[in-house]
N, C-alpha and C positions, 0 to 999 in steps of 0.2 A: 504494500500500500504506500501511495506518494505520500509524505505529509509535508505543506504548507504552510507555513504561518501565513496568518491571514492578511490581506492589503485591502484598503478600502478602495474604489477603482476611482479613479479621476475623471472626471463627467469629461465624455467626449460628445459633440455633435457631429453625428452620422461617425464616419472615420478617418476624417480631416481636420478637427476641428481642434483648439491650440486648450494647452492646459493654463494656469494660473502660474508664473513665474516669479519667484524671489528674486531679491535683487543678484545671488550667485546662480539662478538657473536661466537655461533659456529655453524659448518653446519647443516643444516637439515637435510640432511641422511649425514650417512657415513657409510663406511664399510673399511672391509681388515681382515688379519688373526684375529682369537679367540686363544689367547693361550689353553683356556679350550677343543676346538675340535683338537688341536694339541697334547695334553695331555691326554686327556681321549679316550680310545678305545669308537669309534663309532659303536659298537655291545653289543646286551644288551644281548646275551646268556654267555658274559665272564660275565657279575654279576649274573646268577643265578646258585641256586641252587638247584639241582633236589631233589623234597621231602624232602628240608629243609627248608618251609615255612609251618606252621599249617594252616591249610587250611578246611573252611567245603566241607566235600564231597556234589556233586552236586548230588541227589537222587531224585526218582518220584515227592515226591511234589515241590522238587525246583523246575523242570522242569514243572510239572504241573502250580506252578506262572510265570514266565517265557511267558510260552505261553498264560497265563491268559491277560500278558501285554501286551505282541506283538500282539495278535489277537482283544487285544481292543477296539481297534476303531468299527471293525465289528460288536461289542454289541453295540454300544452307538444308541440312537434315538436323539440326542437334543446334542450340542454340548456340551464341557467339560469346558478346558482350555480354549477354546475360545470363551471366552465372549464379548460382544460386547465392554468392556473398552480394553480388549486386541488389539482389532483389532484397536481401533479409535486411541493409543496413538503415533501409525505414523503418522496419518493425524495430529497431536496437535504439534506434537514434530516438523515436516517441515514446518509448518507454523509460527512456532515461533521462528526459527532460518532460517537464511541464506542455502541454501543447493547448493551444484556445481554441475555440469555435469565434462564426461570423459575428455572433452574441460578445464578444469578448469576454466570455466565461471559459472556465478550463474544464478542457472535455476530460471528464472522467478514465480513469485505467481500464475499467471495464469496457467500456466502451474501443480504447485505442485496440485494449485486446481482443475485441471481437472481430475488427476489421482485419488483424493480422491475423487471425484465425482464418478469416476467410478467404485468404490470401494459397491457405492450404501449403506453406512451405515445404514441408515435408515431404510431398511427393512429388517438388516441381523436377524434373518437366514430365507432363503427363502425358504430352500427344505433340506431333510432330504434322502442323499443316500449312498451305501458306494463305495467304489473302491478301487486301487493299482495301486502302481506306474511300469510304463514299459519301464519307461528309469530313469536312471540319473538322477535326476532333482536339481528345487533349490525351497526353501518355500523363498517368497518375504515379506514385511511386507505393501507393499498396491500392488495392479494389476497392476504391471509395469516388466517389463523385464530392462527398464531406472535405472543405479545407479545414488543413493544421496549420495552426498559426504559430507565432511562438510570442510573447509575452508583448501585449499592445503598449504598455505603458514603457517600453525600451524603445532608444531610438533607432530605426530603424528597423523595429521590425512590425509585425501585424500586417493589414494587408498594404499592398498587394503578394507579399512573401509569403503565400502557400506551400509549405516545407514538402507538400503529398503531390505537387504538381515538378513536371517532368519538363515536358513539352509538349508545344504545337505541333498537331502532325497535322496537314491539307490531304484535300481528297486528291484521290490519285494516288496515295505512296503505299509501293509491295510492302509488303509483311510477311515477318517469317512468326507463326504460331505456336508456342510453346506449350502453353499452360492457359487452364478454365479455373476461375475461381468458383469457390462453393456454391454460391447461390447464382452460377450462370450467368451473371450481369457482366463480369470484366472476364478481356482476356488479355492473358501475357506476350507480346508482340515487341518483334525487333524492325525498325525501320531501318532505314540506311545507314541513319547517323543515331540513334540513340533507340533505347527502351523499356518498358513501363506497361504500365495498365491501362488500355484501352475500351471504353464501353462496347458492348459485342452490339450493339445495334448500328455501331458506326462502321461495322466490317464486314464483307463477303467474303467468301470463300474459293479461289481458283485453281481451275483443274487444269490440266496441261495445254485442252485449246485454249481456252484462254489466254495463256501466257503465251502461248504462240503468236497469237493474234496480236497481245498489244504490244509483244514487242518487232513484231514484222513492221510497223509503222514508226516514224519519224518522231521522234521526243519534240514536243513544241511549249514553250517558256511562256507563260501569260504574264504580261509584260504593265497593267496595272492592276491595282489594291482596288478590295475588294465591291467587287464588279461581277455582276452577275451571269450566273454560267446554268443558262437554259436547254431544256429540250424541247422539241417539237411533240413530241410525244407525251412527256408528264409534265412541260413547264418548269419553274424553278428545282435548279439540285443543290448547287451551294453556291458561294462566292470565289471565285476566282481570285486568288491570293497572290504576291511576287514570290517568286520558291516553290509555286505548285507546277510542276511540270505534267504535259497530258500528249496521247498522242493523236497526231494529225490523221484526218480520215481523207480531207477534199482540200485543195485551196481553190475557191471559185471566187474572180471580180473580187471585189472588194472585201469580200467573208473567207473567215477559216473556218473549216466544218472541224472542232474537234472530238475527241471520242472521252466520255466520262463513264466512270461506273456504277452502274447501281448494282444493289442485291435482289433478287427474286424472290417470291414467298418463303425458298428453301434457303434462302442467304447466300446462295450461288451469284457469282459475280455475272455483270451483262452488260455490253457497252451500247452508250445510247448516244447520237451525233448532238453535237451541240454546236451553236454557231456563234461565233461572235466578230467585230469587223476587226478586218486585216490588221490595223494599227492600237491589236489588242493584245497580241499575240506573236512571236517567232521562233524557229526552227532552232534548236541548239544544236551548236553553243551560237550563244550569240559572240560580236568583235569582244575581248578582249580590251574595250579603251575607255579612256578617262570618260567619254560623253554620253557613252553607254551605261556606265557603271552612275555617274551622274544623272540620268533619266530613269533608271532604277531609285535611288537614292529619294530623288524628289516624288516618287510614290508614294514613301512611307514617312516621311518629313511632317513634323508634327502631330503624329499618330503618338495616343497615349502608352505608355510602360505598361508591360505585362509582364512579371516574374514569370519564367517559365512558360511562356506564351500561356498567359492564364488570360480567361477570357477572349480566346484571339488575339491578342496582343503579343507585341513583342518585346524579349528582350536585350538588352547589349548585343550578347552571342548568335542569338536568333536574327535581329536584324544583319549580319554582317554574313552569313548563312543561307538565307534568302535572298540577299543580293549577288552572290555569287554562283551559288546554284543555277544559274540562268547561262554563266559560262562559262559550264562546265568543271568548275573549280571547286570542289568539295570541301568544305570546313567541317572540325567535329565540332560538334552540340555548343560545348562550354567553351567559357573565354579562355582560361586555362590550359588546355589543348590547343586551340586556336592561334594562341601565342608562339605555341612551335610548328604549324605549319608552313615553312619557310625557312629562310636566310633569316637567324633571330641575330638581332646587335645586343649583347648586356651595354647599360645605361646605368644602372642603379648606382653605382659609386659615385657618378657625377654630380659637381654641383646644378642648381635650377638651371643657372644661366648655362651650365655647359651642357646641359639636355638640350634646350633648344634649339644651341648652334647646330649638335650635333643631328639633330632631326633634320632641321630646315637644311645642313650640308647634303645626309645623304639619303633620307628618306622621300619613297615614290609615291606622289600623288594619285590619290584611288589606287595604290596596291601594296601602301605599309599599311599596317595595323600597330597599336600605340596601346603597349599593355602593360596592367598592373593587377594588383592583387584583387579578382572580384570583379574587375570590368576593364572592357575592352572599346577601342576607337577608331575609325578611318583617317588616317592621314589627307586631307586634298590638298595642302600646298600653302601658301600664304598668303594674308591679307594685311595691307599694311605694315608689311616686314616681320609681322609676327607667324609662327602656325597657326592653322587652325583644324579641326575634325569634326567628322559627324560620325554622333554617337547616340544611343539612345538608354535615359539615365534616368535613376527615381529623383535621385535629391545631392546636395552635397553636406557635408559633414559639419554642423555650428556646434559650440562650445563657451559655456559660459567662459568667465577670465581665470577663474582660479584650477579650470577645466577639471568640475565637479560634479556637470550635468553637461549631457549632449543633445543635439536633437538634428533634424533634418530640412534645410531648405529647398522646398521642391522644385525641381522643374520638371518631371514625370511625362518627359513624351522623348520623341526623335530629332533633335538640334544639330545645329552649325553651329559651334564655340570655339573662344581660342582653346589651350593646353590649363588656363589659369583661371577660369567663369567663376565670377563672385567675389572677387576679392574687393569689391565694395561693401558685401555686407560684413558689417561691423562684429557678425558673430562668428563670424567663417573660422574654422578651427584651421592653425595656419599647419599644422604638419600633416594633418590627414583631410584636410577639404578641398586645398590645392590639389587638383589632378596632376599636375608638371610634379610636383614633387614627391608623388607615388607612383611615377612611369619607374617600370624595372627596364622595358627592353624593348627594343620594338621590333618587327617583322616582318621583313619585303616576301610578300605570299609568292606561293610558287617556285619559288627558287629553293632550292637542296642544298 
């Protein structure tokens, strides 16, 4: 049994809303203008540069690994990444902390034990099948659709930090089928790049035509955020996401006919044409260059934070993930990983000012990434002799003066900043708010 000494909870409004601060605390959220979004043009096609980034061209075998990736799961017999220590170190990690519901009460032991009960550990993996996704979905980290929170009144956590949420997975992505949990609702499934627990109403099941079929066809990149992806036949399937790849059935005039999947009474998968106009859509991989990657970018620009793509949303890793995926450039899941995808430079010993130089000397525009502990950023280049990136971020780090109490200044969506946003406000905690001075390293993608 947990035991708690009891706290009285501090009146919040909705789950944004500011506590009562002494004169050594400061509030747990805040918000108001960013000079840096006031400052910097919120469109990433003013930093690029067309065919003035070195760039490898994307040719047959690139494309041939590529699809080797994305059709992964459909080869696998015996799960990958998801090894049984994978799966179990949710059920470990909620047992041994505290964890909240949307209530901001603490959801009981019983209860955390029951979901990892049904989770069925023990016998995973219990079947070996594969499938795709036909909606939207979310990967969870035990059989719960329930968010785990972890303690509201700490900064930085409560929502949107759903500790049971995974990722975003779009419709359209193979699945390799491991494991059913107890009560039939979730199943255990590995996408390309990550996985989790997946609602079984969001998946069908494919047999070998199938998989013949959709991969006899052209991978095609939908190329804006979400935009709706119809049939002629049932009308609406989902939204059409940047990161969701589908395959091409027709290109006629000015429409792509693409193929989506649904599942049939029996959850058997069945592809249905779907149409959407030419300048919605293209063939992967797409160029490889700055104004491409910047036409992606400005998609998702301004779009709210989602831990974990909770909600559809995105985050840090997720976003840089989805914009890549479109050419042909695979990233794993977390920012962590992410950060050694490539030619990595250590930086961390540097002073601020020697990060900068040393960025702005050798780092590539739309194709460094700028990473530190927890989150990750795109490089485009410079504005007014400074860097700047887009990144997609909850908040930055404030701290009273005698740094006794912390809390969170929002900006909770997808921005263009410099390296240093916020260092106007007056609460900004100067060793951990400043992003420049938590860069470890940064990483020209692509490159070995």
């Amino acid at each position: 049994m947990r035991l708690n000494a009891p706290r009285s909870l501090v009146p919040i409004v909705g789950l944004l809303s500011m506590i009562g601060c002494a004169h050594d605390e400061v509030e747990l959220i805040s918000t108001g203008p960013l000079d840096d979004l006031a400052r910097i043009p919120q469109d990433a096609l003013l930093f690029a540069k067309s065919g003035a980034t070195p760039v490898q061209e994307a040719d047959g075998s690139r494309l041939a690994n590529f699809e080797e990736y994305w059709y992964g799961p459909w080869e696998q017999t015996e799960p990958g990444v998801c090894t049984p220590e994978e799966f179990s170190w949710a059920a470990r990690s909620f047992s041994e902390k505290a964890v909240f519901g949307p209530n901001m009460l603490e959801i009981s032991a019983s209860r955390v034990e029951a979901v990892t009960a049904n989770a069925r550990l023990s016998t995973y993996p219990s079947r070996s099948s594969r499938g795709i996704t036909v909606r939207n979905t979310a990967m969870r980290a035990l059989p719960s659709a329930d968010p785990f929170y972890y303690d509201f009144r700490d900064a930085g956590e409560g929502y949107p930090f759903d500790y049971n949420q995974n990722s975003a997975v779009w419709a359209g992505t193979p699945l390799y089928i491991s494991h059913t949990s107890r009560d039939g609702r979730f199943l255990a499934a590995e996408s390309p790049y990550t996985c989790g627990w997946i609602d079984a109403r969001d998946i069908a099941f494919v047999d070998p035509g199938f998989v013949e079929d959709f991969r006899s066809k052209s991978l095609t990149a939908v190329l804006r955020d979400r935009i709706p992806i119809n049939s002629d036949e049932t009308g609406f399937l989902f939204q059409g996401r940047i990161g969701m790849l589908l395959p091409l059935a027709s290109h006629a005039g000015s429409e792509m006919h693409l193929l989506a999947p649904v599942a049939d009474e029996g959850r058997r998968a069945l592809l249905l044409e779907a149409r959407i106009p030419e300048r919605d859509a293209a063939g992967v991989p797409l160029p490889f260059s700055d104004d491409q990657i910047a036409m992606l970018i400005n998609e998702i620009i301004g779009q709210p934070y989602g831990w974990g793509g909770l909600g559809g949303h995105r985050d840090c890793s997720s976003t840089l993930l989805d914009i890549f995926l479109p050419v042909a450039l695979p990233l794993p899941r977390n920012s962590g990983k992410q950060a050694g995808a490539g030619k990595v430079e250590l930086i961390e010993q540097l002073s601020v000012a020697e990060k900068r130089e040393r960025i702005l000397a050798e780092a590539i525009p739309f194709r460094t990434t700028l990473n530190m502990a927890g989150h990750i950023m795109l490089y485009l280049g410079e504005f007014e002799g400074a860097p700047v990136a887009f990144h997609t971020i909850w908040g930055l780090r404030t701290e009273s003066a005698d740094g006794s109490s912390s809390g969170r200044y929002l900006i909770g969506r997808s921005v263009i900043t410099g390296l240093s946003p916020g260092l106007e406000i007056s609460t900004l905690s100067r060793s951990r708010g400043d992003l420049l001075s938590r860069i470890t390293s940064f990483t020209v993608l692509d490159e070995l």
